[in-house]
C-alpha positions in Angstrom: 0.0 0.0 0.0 1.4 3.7 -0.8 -0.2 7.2 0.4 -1.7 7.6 -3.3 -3.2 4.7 -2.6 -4.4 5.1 0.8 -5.1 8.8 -0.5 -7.7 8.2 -3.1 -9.9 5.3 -1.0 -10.2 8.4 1.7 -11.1 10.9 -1.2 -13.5 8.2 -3.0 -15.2 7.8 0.4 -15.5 11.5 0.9 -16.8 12.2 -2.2 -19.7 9.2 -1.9 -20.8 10.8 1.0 -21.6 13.6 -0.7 -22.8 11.7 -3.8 -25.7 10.4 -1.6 -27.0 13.3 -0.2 -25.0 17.2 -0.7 -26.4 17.8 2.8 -24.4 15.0 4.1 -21.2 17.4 3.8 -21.8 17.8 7.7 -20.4 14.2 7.6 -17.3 15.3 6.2 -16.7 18.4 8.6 -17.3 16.0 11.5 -14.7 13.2 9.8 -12.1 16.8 9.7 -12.4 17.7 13.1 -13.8 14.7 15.3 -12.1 11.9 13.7 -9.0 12.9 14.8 -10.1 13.2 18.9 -11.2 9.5 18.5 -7.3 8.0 18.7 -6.8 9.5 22.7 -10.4 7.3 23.8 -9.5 4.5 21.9 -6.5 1.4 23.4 -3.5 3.1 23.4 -2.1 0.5 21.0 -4.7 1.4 18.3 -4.3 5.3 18.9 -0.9 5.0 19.1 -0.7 3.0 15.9 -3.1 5.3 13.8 -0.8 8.3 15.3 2.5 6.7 14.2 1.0 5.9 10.7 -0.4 9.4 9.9 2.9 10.7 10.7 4.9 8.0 8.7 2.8 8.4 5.5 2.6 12.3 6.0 -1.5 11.7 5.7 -3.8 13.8 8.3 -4.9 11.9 11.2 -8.7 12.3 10.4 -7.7 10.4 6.8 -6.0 7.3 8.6 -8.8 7.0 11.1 -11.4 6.6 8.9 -9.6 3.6 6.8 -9.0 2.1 9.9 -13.0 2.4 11.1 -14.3 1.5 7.3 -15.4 -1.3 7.9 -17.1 -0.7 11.4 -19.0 2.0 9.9 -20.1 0.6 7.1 -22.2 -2.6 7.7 -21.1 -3.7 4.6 -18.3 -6.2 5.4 -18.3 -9.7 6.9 -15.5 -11.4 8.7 -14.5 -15.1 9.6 -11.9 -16.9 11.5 -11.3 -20.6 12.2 -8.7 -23.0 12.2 -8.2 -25.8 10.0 -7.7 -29.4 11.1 -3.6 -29.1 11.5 -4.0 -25.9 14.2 -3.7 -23.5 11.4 -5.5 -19.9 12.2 -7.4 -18.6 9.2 -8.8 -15.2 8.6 -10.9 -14.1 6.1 -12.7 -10.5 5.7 -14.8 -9.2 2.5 -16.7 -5.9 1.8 -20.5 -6.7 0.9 -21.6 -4.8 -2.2 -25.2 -3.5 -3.4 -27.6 -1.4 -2.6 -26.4 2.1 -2.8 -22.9 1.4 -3.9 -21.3 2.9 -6.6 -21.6 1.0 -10.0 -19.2 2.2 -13.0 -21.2 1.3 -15.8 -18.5 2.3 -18.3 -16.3 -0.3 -16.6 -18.9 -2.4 -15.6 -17.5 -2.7 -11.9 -17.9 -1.2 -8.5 -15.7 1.8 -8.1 -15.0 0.6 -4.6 -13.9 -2.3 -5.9 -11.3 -0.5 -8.2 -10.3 1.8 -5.5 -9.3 -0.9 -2.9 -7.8 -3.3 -5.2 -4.8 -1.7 -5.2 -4.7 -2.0 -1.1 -5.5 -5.9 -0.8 -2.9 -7.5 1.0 -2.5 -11.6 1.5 -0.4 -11.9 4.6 1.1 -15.2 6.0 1.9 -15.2 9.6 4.9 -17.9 10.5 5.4 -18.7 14.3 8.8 -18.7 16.1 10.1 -18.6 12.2 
């Protein structure tokens, strides 16, 4: 993931606010100035995680907190964990599309789609490796 990246999921969410309803611009002055307060009531691991990434990808605070509360917000994803029959932990999560999501009918596919491709990460945790 890179701040252009990172960048243009936060300005695509912005701007579908506003693509719902113009008079929901309030929701993007309260993402400006209360997002940012939300890091000192939250675990000081997460606060001090979203802190340390703002700073590290020279993004504003408010930007960084709402990728990390997307999902929460939304409704719109699903998440699963399990472990398979040899102890190993899976963990799945998806984003739930429809309704009043954004469809490109040029390029016959969700625009969110298109906009978090680019951030989809497989990781593969190893233990005492």
């Amino acid at each position: 993931m890179n701040v252009i990246q990172l960048s243009d999921l936060v300005a695509y969410l912005k701007t579908f606010i506003i693509e719902i309803s113009p008079e929901f611009q309030l929701l993007n002055n309260l993402i400006d100035t209360k997002l940012p307060t939300m890091v000192d009531i939250l675990p000081a691991q997460y606060g001090d995680e979203m802190k340390g990434s703002s700073q590290a990808f020279g993004l504003p605070l408010d930007e960084i907190v709402l990728y990390n509360i997307f999902y929460e917000i939304s409704s719109l994803g699903t998440s699963v964990v399990g472990q398979d029959q040899y102890g190993n932990i899976l963990h799945g999560q998806n984003l739930d599309f429809g309704g009043a999501m954004d469809w490109d009918k040029i390029n016959n596919t969700w625009t969110l789609t298109e906009t978090l491709r680019p951030l989809m990460v497989q990781v593969n945790y190893t233990q005492n490796g």
